[in-house]
Every structure is written in C-alpha cells, then in structure tokens.
N, CA, C and O atoms as a GROMACS GRO file, in nm:
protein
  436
    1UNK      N    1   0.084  -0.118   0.000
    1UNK     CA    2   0.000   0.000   0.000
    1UNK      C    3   0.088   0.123   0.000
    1UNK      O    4   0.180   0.140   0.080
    2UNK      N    5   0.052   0.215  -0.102
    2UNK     CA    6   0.140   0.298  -0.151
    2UNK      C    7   0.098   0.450  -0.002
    2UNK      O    8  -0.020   0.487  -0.007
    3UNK      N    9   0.158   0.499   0.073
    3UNK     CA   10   0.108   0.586   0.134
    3UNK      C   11   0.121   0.775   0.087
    3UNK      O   12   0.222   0.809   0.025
    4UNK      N   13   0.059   0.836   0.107
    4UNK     CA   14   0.069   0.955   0.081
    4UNK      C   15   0.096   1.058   0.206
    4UNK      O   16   0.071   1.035   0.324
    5UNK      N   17   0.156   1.179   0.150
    5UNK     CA   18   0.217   1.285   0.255
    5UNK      C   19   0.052   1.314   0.308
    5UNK      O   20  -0.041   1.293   0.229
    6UNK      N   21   0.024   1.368   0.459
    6UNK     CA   22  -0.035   1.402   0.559
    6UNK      C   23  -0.119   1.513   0.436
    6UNK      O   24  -0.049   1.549   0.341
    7UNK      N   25  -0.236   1.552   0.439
    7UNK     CA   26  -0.299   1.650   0.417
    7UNK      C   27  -0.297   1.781   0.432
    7UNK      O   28  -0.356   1.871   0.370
    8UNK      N   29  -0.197   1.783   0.551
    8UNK     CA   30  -0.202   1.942   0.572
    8UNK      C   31  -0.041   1.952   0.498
    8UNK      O   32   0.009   2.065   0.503
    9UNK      N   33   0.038   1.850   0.437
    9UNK     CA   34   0.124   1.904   0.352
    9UNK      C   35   0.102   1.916   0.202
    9UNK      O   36   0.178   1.867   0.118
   10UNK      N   37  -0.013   1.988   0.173
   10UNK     CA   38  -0.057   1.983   0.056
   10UNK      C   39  -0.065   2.126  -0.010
   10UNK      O   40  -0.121   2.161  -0.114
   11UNK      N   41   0.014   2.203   0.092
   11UNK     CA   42  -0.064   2.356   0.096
   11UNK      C   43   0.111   2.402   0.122
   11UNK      O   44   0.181   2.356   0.213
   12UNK      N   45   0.143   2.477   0.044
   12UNK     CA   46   0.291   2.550   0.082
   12UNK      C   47   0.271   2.636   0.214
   12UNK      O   48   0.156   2.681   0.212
   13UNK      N   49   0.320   2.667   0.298
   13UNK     CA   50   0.313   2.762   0.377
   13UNK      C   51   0.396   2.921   0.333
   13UNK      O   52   0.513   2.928   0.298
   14UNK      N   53   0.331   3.002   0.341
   14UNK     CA   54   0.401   3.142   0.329
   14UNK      C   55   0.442   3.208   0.451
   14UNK      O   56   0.401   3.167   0.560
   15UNK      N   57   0.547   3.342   0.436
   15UNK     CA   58   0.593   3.405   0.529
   15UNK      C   59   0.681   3.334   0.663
   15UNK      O   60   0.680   3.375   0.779
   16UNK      N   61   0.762   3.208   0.606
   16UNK     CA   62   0.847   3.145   0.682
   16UNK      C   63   0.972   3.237   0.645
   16UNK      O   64   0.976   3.288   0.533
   17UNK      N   65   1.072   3.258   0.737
   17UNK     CA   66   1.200   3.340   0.660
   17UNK      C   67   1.295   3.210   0.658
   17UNK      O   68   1.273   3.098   0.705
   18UNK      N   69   1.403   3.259   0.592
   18UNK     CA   70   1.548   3.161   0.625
   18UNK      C   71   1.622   3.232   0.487
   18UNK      O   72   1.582   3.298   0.391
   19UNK      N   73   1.767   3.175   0.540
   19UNK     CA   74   1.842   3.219   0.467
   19UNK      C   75   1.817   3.117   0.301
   19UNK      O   76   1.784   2.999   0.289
   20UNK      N   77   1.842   3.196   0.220
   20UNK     CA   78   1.895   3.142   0.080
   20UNK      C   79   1.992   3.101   0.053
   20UNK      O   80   2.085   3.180   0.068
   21UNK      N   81   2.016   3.007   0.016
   21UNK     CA   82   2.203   2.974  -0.044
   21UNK      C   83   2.198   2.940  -0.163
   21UNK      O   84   2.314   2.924  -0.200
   22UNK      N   85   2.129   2.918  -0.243
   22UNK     CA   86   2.078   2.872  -0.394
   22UNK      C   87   2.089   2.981  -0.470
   22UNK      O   88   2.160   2.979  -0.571
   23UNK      N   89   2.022   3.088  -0.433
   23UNK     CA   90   1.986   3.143  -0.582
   23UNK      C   91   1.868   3.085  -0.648
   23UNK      O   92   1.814   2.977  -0.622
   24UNK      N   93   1.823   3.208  -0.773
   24UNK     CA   94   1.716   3.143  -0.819
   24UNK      C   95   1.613   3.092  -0.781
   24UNK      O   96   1.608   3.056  -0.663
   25UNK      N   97   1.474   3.067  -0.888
   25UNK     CA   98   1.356   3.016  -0.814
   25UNK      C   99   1.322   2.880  -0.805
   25UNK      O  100   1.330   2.835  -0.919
   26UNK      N  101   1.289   2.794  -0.731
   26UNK     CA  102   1.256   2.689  -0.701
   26UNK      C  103   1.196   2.600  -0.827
   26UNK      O  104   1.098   2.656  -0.877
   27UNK      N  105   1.231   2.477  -0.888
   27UNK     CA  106   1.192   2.458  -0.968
   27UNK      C  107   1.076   2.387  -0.944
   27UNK      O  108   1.034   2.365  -0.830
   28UNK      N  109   1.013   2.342  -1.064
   28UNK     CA  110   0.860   2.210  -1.075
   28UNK      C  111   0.927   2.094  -1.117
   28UNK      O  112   0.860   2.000  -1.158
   29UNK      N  113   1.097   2.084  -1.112
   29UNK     CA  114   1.116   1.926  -1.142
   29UNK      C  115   1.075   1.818  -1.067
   29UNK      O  116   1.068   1.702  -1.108
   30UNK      N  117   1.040   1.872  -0.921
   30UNK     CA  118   1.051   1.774  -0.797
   30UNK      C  119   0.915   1.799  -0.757
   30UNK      O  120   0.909   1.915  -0.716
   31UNK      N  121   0.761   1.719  -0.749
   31UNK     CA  122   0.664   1.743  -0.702
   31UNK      C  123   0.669   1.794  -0.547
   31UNK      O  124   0.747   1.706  -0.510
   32UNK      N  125   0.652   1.850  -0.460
   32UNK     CA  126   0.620   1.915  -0.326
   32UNK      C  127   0.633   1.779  -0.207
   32UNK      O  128   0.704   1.773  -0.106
   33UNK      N  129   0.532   1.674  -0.264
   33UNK     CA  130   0.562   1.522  -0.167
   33UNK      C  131   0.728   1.464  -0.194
   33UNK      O  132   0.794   1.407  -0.107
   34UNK      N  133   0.772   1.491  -0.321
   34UNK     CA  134   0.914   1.413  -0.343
   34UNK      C  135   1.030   1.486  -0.250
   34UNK      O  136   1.121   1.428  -0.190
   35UNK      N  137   1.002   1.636  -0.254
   35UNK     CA  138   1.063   1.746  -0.210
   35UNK      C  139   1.085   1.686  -0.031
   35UNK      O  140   1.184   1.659   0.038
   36UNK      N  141   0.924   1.683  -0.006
   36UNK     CA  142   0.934   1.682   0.172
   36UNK      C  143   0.992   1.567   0.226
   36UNK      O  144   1.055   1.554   0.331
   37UNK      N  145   0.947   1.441   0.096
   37UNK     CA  146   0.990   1.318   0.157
   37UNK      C  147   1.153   1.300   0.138
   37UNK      O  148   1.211   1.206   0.193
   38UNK      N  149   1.225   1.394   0.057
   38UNK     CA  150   1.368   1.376   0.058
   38UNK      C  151   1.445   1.446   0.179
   38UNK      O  152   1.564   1.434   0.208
   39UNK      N  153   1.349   1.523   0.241
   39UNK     CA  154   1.406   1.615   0.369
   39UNK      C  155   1.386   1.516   0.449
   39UNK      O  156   1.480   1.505   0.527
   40UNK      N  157   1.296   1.432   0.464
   40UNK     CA  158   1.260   1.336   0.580
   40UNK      C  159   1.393   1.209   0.581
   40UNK      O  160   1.474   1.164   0.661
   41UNK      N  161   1.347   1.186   0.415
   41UNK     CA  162   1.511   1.036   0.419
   41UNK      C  163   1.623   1.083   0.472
   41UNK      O  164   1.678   1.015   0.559
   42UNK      N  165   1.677   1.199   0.435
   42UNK     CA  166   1.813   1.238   0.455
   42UNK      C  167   1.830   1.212   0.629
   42UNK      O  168   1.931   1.162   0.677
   43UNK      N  169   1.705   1.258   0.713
   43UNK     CA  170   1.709   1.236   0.838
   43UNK      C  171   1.727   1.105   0.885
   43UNK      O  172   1.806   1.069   0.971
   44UNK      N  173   1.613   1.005   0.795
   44UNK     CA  174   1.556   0.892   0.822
   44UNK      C  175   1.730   0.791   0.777
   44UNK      O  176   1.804   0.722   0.847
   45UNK      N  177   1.733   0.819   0.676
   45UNK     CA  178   1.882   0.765   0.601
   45UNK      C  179   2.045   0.788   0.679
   45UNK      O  180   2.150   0.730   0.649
   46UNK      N  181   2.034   0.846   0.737
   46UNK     CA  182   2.173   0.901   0.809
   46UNK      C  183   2.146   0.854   0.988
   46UNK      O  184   2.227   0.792   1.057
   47UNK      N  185   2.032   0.896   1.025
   47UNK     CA  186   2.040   0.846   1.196
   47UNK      C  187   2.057   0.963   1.235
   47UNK      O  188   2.010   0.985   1.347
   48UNK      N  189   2.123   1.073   1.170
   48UNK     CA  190   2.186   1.194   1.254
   48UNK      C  191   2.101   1.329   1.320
   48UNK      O  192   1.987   1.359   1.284
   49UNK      N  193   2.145   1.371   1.380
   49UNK     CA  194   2.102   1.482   1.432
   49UNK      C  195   2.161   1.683   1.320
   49UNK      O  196   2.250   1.767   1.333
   50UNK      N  197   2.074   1.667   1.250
   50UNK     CA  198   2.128   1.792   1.167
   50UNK      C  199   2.080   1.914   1.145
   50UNK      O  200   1.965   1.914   1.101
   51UNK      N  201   2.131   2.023   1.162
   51UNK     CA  202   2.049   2.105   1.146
   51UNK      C  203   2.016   2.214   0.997
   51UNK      O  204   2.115   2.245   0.930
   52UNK      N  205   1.930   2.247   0.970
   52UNK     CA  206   1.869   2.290   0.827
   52UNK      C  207   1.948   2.383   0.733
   52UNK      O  208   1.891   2.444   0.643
   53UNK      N  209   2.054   2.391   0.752
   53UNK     CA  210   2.176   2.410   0.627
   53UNK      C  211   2.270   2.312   0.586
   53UNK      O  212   2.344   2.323   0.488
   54UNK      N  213   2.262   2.202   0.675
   54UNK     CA  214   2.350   2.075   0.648
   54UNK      C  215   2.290   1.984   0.616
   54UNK      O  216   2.350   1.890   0.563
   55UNK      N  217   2.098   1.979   0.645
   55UNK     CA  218   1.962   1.873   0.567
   55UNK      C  219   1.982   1.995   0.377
   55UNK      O  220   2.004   1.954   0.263
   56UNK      N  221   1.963   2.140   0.428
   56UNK     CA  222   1.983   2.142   0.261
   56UNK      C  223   2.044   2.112   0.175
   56UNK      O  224   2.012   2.072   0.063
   57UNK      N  225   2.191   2.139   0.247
   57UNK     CA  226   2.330   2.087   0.145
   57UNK      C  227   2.356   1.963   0.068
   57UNK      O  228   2.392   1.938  -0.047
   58UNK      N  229   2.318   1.884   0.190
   58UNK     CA  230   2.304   1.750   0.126
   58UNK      C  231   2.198   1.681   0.047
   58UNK      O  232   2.232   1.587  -0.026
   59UNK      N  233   2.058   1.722   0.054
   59UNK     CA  234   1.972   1.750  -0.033
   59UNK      C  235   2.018   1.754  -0.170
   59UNK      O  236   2.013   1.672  -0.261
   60UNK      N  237   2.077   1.908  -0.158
   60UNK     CA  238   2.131   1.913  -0.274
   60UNK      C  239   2.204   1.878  -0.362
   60UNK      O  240   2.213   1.915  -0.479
   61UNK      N  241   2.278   1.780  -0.284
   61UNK     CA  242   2.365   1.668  -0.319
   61UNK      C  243   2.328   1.591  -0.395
   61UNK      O  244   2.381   1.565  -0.503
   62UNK      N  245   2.233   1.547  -0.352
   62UNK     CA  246   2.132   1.427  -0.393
   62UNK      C  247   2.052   1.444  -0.525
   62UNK      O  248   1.991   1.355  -0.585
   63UNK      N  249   2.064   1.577  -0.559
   63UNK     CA  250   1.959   1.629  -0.666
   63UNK      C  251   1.881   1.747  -0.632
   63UNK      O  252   1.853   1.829  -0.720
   64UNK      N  253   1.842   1.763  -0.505
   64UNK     CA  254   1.721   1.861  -0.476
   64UNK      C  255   1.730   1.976  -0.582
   64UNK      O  256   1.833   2.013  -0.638
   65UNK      N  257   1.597   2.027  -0.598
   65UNK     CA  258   1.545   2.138  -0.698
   65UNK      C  259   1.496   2.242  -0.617
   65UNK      O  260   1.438   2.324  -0.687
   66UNK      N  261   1.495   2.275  -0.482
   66UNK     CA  262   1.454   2.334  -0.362
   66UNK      C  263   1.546   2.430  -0.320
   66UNK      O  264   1.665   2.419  -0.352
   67UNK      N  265   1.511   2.510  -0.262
   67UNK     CA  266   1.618   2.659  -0.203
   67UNK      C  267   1.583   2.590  -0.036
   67UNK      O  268   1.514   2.508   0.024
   68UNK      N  269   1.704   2.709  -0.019
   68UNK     CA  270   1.743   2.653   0.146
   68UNK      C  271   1.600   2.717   0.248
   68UNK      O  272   1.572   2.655   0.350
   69UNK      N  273   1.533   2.821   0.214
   69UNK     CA  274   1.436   2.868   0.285
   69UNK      C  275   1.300   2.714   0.286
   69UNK      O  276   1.211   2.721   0.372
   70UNK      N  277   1.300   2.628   0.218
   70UNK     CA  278   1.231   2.517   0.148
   70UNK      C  279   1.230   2.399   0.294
   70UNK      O  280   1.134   2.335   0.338
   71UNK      N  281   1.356   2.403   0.336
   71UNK     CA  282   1.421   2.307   0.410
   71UNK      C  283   1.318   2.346   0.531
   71UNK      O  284   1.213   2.287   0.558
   72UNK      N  285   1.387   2.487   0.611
   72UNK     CA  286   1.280   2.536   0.672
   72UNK      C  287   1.088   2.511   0.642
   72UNK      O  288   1.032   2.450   0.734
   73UNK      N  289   1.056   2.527   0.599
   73UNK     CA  290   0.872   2.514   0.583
   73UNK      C  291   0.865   2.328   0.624
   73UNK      O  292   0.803   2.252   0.698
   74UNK      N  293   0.978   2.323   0.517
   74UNK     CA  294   0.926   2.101   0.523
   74UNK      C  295   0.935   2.076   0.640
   74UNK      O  296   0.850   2.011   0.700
   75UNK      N  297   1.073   2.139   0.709
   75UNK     CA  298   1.064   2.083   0.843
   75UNK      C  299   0.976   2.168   0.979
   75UNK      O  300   1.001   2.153   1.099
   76UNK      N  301   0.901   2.232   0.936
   76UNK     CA  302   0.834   2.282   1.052
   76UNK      C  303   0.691   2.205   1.009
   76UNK      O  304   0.609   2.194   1.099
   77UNK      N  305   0.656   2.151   0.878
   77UNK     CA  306   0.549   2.098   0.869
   77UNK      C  307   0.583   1.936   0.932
   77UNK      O  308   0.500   1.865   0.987
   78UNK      N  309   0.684   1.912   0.914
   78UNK     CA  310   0.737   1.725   0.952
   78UNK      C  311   0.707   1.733   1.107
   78UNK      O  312   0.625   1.671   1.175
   79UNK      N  313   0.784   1.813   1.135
   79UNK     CA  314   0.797   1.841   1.330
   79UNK      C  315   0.620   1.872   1.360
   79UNK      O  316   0.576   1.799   1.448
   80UNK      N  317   0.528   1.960   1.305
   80UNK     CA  318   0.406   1.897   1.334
   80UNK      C  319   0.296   1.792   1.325
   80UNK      O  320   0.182   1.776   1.367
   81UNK      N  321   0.396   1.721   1.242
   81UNK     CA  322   0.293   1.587   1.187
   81UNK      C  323   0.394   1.461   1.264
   81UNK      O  324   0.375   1.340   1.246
   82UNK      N  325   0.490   1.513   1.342
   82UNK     CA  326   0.567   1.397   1.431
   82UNK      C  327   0.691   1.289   1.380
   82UNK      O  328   0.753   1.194   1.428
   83UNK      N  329   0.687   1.371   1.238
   83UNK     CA  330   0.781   1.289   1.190
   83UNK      C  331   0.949   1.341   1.192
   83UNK      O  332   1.047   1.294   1.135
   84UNK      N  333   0.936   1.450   1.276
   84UNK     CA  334   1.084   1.498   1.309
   84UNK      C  335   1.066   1.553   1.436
   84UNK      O  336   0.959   1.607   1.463
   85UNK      N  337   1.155   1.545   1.516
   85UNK     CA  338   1.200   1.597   1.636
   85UNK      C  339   1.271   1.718   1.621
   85UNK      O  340   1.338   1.716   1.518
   86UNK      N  341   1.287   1.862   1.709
   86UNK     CA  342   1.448   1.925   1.734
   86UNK      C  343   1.503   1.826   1.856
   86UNK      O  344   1.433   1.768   1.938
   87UNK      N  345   1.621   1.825   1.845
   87UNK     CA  346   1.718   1.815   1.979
   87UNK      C  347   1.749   1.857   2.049
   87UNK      O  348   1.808   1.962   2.026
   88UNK      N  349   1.739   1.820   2.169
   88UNK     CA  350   1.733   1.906   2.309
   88UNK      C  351   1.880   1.938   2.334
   88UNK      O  352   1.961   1.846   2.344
   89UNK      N  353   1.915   2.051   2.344
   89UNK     CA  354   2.031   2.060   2.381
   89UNK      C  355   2.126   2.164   2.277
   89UNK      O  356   2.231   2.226   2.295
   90UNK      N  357   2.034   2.150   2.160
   90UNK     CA  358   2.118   2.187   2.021
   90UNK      C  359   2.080   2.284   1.982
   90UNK      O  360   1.977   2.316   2.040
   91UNK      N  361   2.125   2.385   1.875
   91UNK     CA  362   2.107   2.512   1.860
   91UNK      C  363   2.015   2.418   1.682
   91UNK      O  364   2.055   2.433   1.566
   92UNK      N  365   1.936   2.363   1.713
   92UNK     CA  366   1.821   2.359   1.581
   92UNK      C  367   1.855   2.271   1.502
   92UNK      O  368   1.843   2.266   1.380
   93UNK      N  369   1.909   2.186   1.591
   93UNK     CA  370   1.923   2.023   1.510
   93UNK      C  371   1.765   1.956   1.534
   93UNK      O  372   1.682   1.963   1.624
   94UNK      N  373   1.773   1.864   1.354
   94UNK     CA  374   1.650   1.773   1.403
   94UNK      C  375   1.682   1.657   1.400
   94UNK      O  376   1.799   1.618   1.392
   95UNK      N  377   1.571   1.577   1.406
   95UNK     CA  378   1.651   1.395   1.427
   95UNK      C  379   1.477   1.347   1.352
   95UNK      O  380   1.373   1.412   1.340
   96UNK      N  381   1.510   1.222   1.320
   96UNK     CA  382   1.368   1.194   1.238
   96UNK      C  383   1.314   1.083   1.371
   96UNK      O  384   1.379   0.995   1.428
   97UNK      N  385   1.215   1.113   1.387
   97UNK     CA  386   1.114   1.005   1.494
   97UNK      C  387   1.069   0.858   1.464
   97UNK      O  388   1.050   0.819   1.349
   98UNK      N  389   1.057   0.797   1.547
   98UNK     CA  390   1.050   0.651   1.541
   98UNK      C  391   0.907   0.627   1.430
   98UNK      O  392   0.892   0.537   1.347
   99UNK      N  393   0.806   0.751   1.464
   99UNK     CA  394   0.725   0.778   1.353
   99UNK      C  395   0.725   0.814   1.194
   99UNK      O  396   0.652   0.801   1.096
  100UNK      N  397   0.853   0.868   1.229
  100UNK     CA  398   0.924   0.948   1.058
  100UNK      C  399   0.939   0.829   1.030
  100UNK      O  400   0.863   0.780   0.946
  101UNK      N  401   1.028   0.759   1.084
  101UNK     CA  402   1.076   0.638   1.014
  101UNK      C  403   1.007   0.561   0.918
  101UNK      O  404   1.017   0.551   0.796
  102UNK      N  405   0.895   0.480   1.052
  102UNK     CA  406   0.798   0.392   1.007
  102UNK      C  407   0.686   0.438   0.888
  102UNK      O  408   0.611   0.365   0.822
  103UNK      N  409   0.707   0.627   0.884
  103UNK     CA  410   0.602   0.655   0.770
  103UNK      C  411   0.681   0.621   0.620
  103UNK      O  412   0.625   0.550   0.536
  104UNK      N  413   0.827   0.682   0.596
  104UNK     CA  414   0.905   0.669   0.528
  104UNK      C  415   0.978   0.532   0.490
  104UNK      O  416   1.066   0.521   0.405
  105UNK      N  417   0.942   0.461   0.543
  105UNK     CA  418   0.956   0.315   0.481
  105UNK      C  419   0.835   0.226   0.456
  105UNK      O  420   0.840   0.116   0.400
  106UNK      N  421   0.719   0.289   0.506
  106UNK     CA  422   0.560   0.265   0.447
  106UNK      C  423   0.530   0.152   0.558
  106UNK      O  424   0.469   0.050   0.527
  107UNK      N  425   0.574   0.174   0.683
  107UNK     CA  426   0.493   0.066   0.774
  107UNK      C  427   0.394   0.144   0.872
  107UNK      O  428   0.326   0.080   0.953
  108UNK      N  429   0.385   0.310   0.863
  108UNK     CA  430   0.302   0.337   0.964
  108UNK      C  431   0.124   0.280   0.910
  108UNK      O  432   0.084   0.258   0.796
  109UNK      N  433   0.046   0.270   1.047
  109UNK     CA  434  -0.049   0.168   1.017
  109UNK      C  435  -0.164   0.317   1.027
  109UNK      O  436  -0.285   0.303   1.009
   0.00000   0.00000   0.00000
C-alpha cells in the first residue's frame, strides 16, 4: 500500500524566513511530496542529528530542486505531523522520529 504525505502538507506555507544559499527560483522538477519526503530520508537515512543548512546541502547533493528557505517550511510541517523531532540541547538540530521512520519506509499503520 502505496502511502501519501499528511494533508495538511498539501498547501505550501508562506511568510516562513530563512536564509537562501541557492539562488534562483525553485523549480517544478521535484513534485512538493518528493521534495518533503527527501528532507525526511536524509534524516531517516543518516540516523543523525542535523540542522537545516546541512539537511539542505546534502539535499542538494542528492539532486534537490529546492532553495534553502524550502528546508525550513518542510521541516516545521514534519515536526508537526511527528515525523521529526528538534534536539534538546542543540542550537536547531532535528533527528527523524521513530514515527518518521515507520512513515518513510511505508509501515506506519
């Protein structure tokens, strides 16, 4: 069973700030679900604790078509739907949840 991103990530959010490091406008190569769910693997894929210039970079590594302000919105929408944590202790590291996980490998029930 193929699952889909949460409903309330269906809707971009406006008036989030963050820095840019890209340049340029965001492309339509990457649908909005491919976009959020590659912010989630990178978490889900690594184990690590990172915070949202080092989830973009590597993103971008990977391919991403997304600006660094992008990183920001996905992850304030993930952290309300439980599929990312911040870290206590850290100046705005996240970590992906035992929930991220299980959504991102298609076992949440």
């Amino acid at each position: 069973m193929k699952t889909t991103m949460p409903e309330c990530m269906d809707y971009i959010m406006v008036g989030e700030s963050g820095d840019n490091n890209s340049g340029g406008n965001e492309s339509e190569d990457m649908g909005k679900e491919e976009r959020v769910r590659q912010v989630l693997g990178l978490l889900v894929e690594s184990g690590l604790h990172l915070p949202p210039n080092v989830i973009f970079h590597n993103c971008k590594e990977r391919g991403a078509t997304f600006e660094r302000r992008t990183v920001n919105r996905y992850l304030k929408e993930l952290l309300q739907e439980g599929y990312v944590e911040r870290v206590d202790g850290t100046d705005g590291f996240y970590r992906a949840t035992t929930k991220g996980r299980e959504y991102y490998f298609g076992d949440e029930k």
